[in-house]
C-alpha positions as CSV (number, residue, x, y, z in Angstrom):
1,X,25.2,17.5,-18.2
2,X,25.1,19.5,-15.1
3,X,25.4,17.8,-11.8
4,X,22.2,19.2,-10.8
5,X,20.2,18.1,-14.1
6,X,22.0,14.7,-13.6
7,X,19.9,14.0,-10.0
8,X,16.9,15.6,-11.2
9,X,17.2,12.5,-14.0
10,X,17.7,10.2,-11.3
11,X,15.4,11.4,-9.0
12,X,12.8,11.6,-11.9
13,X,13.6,8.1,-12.9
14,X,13.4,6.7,-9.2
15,X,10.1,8.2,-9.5
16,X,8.8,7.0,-12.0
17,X,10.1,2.9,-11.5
18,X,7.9,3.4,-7.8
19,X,5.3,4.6,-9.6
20,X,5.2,2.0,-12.5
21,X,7.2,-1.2,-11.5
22,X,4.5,-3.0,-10.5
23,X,2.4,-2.2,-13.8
24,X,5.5,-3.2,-15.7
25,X,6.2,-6.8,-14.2
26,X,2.2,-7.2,-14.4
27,X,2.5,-6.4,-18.1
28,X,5.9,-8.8,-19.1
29,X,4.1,-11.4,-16.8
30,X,1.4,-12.1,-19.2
31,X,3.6,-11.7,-22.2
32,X,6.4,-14.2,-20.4
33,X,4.3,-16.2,-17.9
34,X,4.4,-16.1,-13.9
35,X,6.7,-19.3,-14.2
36,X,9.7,-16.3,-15.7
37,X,8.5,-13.7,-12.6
38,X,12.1,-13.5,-10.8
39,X,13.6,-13.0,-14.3
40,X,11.0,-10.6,-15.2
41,X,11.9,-8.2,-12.1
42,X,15.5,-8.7,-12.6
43,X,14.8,-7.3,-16.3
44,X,12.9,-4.2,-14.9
45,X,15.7,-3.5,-12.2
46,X,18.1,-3.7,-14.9
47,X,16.3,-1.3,-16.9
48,X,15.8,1.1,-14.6
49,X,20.1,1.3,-14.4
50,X,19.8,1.7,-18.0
51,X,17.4,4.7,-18.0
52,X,19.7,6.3,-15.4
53,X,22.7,5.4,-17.6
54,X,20.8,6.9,-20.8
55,X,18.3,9.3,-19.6
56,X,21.0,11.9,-18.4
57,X,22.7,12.2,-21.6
58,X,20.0,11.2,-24.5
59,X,16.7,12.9,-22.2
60,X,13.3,11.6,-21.8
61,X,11.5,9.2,-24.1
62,X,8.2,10.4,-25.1
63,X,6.9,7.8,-23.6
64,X,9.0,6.7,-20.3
65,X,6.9,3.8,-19.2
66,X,6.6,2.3,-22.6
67,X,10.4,2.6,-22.6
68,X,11.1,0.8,-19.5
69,X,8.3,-2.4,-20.6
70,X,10.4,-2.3,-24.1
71,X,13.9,-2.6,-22.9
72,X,12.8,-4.7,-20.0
73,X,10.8,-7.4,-22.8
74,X,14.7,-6.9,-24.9
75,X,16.5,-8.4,-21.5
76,X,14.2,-11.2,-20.9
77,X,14.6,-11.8,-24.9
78,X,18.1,-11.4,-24.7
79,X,18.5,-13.7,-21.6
80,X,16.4,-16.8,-23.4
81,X,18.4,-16.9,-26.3
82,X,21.6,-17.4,-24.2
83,X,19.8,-20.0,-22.1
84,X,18.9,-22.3,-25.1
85,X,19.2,-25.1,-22.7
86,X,15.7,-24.4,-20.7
87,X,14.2,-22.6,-23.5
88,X,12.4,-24.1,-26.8
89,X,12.3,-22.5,-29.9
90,X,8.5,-22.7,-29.8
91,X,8.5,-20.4,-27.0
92,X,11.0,-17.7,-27.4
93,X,9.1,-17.5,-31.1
94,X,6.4,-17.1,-29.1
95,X,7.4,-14.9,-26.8
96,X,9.2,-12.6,-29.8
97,X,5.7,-11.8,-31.3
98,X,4.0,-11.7,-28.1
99,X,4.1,-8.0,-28.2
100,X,4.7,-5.6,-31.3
101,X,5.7,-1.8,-31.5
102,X,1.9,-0.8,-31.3
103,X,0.5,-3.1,-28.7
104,X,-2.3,-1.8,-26.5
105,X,0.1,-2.8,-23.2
106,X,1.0,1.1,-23.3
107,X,-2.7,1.8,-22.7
108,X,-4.0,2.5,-19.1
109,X,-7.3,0.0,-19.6
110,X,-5.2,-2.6,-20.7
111,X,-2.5,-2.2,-17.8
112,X,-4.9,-1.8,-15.3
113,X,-6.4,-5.1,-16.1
114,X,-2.7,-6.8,-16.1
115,X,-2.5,-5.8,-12.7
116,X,-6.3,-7.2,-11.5
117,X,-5.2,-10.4,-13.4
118,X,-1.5,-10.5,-11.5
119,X,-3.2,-9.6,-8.0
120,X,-6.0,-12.5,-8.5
121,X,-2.6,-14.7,-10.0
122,X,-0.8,-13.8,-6.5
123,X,-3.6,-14.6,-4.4
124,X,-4.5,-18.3,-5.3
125,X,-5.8,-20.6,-3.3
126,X,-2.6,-23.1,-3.5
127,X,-0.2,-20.1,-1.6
128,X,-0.8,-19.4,1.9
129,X,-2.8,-16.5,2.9
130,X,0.1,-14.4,4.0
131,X,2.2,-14.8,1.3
132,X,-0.6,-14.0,-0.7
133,X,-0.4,-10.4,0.3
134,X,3.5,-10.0,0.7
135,X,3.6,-11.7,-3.3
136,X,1.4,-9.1,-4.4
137,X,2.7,-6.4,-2.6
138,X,6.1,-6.9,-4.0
139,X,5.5,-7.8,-7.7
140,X,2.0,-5.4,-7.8
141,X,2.5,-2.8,-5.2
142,X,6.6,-2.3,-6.1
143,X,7.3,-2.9,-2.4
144,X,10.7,-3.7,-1.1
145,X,10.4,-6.4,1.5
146,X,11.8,-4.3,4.0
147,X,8.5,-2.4,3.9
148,X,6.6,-5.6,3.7
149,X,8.0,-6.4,7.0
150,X,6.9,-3.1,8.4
151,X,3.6,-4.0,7.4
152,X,3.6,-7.4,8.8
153,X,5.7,-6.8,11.7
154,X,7.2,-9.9,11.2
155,X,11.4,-10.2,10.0
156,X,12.9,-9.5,6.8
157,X,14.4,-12.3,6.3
158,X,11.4,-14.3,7.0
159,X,9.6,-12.2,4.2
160,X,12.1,-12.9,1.3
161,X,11.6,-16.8,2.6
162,X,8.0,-16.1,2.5
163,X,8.2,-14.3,-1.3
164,X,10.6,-17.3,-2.0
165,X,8.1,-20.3,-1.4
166,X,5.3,-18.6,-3.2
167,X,7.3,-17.8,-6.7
168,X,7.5,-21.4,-6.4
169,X,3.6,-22.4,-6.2
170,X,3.4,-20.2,-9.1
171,X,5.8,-22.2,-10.8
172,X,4.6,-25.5,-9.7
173,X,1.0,-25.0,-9.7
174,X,1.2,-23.6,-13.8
175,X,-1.1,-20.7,-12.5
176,X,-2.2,-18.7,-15.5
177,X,-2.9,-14.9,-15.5
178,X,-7.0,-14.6,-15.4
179,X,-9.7,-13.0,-13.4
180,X,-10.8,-16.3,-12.1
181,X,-14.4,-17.3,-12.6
182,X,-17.7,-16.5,-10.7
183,X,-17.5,-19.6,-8.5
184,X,-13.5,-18.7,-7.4
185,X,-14.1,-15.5,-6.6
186,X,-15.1,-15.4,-2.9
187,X,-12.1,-17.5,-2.2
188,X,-9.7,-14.9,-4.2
189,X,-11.5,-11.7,-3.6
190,X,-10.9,-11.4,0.2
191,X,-7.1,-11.5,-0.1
192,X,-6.9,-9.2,-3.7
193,X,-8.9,-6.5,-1.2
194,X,-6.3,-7.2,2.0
195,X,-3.6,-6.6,-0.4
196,X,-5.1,-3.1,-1.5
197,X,-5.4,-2.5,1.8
198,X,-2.3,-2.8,2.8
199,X,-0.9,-0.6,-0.3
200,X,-3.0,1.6,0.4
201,X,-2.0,2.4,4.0
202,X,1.6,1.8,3.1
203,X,1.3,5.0,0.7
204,X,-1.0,6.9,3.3
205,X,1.6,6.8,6.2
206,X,4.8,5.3,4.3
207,X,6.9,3.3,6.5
208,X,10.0,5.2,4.9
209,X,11.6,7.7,3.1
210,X,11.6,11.4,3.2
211,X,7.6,11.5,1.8
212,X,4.8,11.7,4.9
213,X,2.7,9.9,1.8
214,X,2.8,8.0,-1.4
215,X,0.5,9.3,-3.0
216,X,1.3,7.2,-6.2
217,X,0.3,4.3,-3.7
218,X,-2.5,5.9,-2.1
219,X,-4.0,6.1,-5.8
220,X,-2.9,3.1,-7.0
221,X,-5.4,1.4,-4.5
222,X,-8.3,3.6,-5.2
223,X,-8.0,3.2,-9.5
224,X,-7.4,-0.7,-8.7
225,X,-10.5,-0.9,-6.2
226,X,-12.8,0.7,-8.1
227,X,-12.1,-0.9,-11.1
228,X,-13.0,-3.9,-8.8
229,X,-16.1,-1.8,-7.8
230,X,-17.0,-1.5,-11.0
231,X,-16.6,-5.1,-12.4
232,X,-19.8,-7.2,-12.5
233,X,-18.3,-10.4,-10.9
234,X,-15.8,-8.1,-8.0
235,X,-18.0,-5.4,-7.1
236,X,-19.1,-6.6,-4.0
237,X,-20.6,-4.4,-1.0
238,X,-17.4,-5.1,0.7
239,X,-15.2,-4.0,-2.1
240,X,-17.7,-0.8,-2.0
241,X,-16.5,-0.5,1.5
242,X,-13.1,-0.8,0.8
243,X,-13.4,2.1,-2.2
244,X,-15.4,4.1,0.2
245,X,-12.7,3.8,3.0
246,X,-9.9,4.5,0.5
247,X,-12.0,7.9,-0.7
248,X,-12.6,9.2,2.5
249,X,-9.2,8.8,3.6
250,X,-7.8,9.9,0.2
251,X,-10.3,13.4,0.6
252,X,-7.6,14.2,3.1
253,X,-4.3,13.7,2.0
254,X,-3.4,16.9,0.6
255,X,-4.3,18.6,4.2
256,X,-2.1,15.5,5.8
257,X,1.3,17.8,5.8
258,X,2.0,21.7,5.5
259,X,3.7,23.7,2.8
260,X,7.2,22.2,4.2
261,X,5.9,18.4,4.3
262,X,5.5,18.2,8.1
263,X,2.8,16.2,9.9
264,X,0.0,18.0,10.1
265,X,-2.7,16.2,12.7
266,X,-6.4,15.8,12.1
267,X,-6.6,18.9,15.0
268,X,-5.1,20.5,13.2
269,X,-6.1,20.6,9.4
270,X,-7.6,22.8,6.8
271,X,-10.8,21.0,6.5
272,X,-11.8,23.5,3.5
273,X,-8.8,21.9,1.5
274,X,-10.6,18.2,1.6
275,X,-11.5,17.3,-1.8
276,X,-14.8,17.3,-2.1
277,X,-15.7,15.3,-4.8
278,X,-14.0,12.3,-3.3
279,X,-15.7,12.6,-0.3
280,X,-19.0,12.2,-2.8
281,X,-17.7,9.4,-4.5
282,X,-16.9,7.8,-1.1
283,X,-20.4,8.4,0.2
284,X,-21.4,6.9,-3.2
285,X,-19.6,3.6,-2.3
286,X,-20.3,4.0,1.5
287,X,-24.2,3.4,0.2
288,X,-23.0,1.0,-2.2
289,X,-21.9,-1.2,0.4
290,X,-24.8,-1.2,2.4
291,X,-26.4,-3.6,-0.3
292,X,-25.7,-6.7,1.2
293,X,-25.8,-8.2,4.5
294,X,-22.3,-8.9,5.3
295,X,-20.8,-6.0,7.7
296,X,-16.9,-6.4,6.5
297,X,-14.1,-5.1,8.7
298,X,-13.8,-2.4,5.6
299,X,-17.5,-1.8,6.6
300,X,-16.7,-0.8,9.8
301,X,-13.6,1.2,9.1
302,X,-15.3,3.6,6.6
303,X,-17.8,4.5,9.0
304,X,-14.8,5.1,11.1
305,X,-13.4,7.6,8.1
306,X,-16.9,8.8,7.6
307,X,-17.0,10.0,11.5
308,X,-13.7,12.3,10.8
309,X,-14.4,13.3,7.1
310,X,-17.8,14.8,7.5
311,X,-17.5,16.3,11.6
312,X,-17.9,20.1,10.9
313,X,-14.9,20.2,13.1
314,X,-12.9,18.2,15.3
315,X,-14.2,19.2,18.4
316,X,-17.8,18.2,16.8
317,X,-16.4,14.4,15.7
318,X,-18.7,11.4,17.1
319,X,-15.9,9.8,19.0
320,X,-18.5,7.5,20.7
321,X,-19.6,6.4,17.3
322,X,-15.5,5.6,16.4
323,X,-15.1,3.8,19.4
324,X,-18.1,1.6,18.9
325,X,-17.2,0.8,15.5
326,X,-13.5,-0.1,17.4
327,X,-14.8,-2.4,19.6
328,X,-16.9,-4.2,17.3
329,X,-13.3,-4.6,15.1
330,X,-11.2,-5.6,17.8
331,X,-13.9,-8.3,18.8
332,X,-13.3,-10.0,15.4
333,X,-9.8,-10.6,15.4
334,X,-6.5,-9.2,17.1
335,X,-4.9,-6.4,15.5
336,X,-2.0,-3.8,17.5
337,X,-3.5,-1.1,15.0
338,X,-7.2,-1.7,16.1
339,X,-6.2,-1.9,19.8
340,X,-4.3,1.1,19.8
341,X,-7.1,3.1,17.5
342,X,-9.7,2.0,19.3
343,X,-7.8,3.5,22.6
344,X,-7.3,6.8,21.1
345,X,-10.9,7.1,20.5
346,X,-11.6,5.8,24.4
347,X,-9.4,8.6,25.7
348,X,-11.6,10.9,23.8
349,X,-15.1,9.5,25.6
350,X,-13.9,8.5,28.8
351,X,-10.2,10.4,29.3
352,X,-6.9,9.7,29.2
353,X,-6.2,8.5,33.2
354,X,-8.5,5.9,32.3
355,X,-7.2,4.9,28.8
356,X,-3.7,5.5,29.7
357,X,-3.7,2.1,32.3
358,X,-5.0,-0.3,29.6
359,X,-2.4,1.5,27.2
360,X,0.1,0.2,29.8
361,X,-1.0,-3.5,30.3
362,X,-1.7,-3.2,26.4
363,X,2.6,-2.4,26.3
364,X,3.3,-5.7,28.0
365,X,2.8,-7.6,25.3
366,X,6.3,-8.0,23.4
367,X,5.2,-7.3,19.7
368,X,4.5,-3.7,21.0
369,X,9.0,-3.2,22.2
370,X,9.7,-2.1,18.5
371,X,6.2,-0.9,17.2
372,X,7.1,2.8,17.2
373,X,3.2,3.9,16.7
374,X,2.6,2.2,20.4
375,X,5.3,4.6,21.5
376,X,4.0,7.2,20.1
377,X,0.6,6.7,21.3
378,X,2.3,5.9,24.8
379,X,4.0,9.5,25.1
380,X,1.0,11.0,23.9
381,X,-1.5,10.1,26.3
382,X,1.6,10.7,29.0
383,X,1.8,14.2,27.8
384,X,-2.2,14.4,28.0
385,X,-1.6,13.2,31.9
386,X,1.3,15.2,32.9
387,X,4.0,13.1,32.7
388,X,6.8,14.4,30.5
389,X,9.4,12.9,32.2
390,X,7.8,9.4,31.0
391,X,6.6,10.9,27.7
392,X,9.8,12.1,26.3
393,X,11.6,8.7,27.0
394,X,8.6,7.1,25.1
395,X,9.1,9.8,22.0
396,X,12.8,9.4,22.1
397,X,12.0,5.2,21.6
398,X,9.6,5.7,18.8
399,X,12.6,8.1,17.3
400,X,15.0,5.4,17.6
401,X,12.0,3.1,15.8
402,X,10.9,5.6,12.8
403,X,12.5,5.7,9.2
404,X,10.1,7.9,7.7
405,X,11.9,11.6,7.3
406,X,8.9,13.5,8.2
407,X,7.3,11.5,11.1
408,X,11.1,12.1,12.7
409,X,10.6,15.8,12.3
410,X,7.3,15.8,13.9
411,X,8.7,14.0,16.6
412,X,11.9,15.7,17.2
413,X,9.5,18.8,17.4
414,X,7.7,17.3,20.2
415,X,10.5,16.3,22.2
416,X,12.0,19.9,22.0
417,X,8.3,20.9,23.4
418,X,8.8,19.0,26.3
């Protein structure tokens, strides 16, 4: 095979396991059980070196995902019956029929409801909160924990001990594989959605790579919310918010980067190119929401997405609306995101002088020395003031900071503007 046809396997391949890894270790997890999880992902990563060992020389199954589940479900198989010791006849007879040639695994209903079933696994009440979200993010969302700790802005190291001790309430805590019932849900629901949201805005501004967006992310969260939406028990107004959010944001990611993949800024986008019938079924769910009486933080945020995605223009966008809807956020908890949003949206009501002096105080604190979006944010409202001196040694920090291929582009491209 040609060297060029080789990486287009590889790259097709790499694809595909970001795409589906998550849906496959949700799949062998009820087949196995969440007490086999770190030998279920070692399975997958070993198939995927099998695909690229086969793949370039015996081309694509017909059906690639099935593929990967099957030889994955082989490995774990094969690695049972060497470890007799820990394993009982019972159960690796068990596990042999768990899952024949024509089993509806390979159906999209059936994985999508594996994966609702691992998220509500991930987020019981016996592991802590955070590791809630960084469990699910790694065995639903495919993650690596390098990008959990982006997410988190915590250390890496401190994520994979973090991963490490909630594998083991899994274990210990015989945690089985269900939607949970009526009464358990408020006390599940609120982290299944915080780990959606997190995927989602993972895939909307990836932390890495040489994509602006991951899209297979990005709609990941919306199929996984509204199935949510849509169940009787889950869809709650503030899982309608959430689904509304994700639409309104999701309306726009096509116009999000040009014909070359550069950052392209709200300012600057082809607002005739938003996909319209998201933005319907996001004002669908935005009403949704406003069943109840509980204003969410996801409440708040898609009227925030609802300001940008319906303003004729930008010049026409209800910033004083945004910023309200920031302040009532960043009154409920701390956030560095929130706080630097809701700033943004201050320099657009009251100017950037103003803004540009709580920016400063706001850069004291130390979380912010390696945030690169406060840099960012920093030499914008700099440039906005007249200080490109100070600006370009705040873009050439957040360079330093940024891993994502695109985002460097953009901001090399400012720097050589200054």
């Amino acid at each position: 095979m040609a060297e060029g046809d080789e990486n287009s396997v590889h790259e097709s391949v790499d694809h595909l396991f970001r795409h589906h890894a998550g849906q496959m270790v949700s799949v062998l997890s009820r087949i196995f059980g969440l007490e086999k999880l770190d030998m279920i992902e070692d399975a997958v990563q070993d198939a995927l070196i099998s695909a690229l060992k086969n793949w370039p020389f015996a081309g694509f199954p017909d059906n690639p995902r099935a593929w990967l589940i099957q030889v994955s479900k082989n490995k774990i198989l094969d690695r049972l019956r060497r470890d007799n010791r820990n394993t009982s006849e019972e159960e690796l007879g068990s596990a042999l029929h768990g899952v024949g040639p024509k089993d509806d695994v390979y159906f999209e209903n059936e994985v999508g409801e594996d994966q609702l079933r691992m998220i509500f696994a991930c987020c019981h009440p016996a592991i802590p909160p955070d590791a809630q979200v960084a469990l699910t993010l790694k065995t639903v969302g495919g993650f690596g924990v390098r990008e959990i700790a982006s997410a988190f802005l915590a250390q890496e190291d401190s994520v994979t001990r973090m991963i490490s001790r909630a594998k083991q309430k899994l274990r210990e805590g015989n945690i089985r594989l269900e939607i949970p019932p009526p009464d358990e849900i408020p006390s599940r629901l609120d982290a299944v959605l915080k780990v959606l949201y997190l995927m989602f805005n993972e895939g909307y501004s990836a932390s890495e790579g040489d994509s602006l967006i991951r899209t297979d992310l990005c709609f990941e969260a919306i199929r996984l919310t509204e199935l949510l939406a849509a169940h009787p028990v889950t869809g709650s107004p503030t899982t309608h918010a959430l689904a509304a959010l994700f639409l309104f944001q999701g309306a726009r990611l096509s116009s999000r980067h040009d014909y070359g993949g550069d950052l392209l800024l709200l300012s600057e986008q082809d607002r005739d190119g938003w996909d319209q019938r998201m933005l319907a079924r996001a004002l669908n769910h935005f009403r949704l929401s406003a069943s109840g009486e509980d204003l969410s933080d996801f409440h708040l945020e898609a009227e925030i997405a609802a300001c940008h995605a319906l303003a004729e223009d930008f010049d026409s966008t209800n910033w004083k609306r945004i910023l309200d809807c920031y302040e009532d956020l960043a009154s409920r908890k701390f956030s560095p995101v929130v706080e630097l949003n809701r700033m943004i949206a201050q320099a657009r009501v009251i100017g950037y002088e103003n803004a540009l002096a709580e920016l400063n105080r706001f850069g004291e604190d130390p979380r912010m020395k390696n945030y690169n979006i406060f840099h960012i944010t920093h030499a914008h409202f700099l440039t906005e003031t007249g200080d490109n001196a100070a600006a370009k040694m705040s873009y050439e920090k957040a360079l330093s900071l940024t891993r994502n291929e695109p985002v460097r582009r953009f901001l090399q491209k400012k720097l050589n503007s200054l």
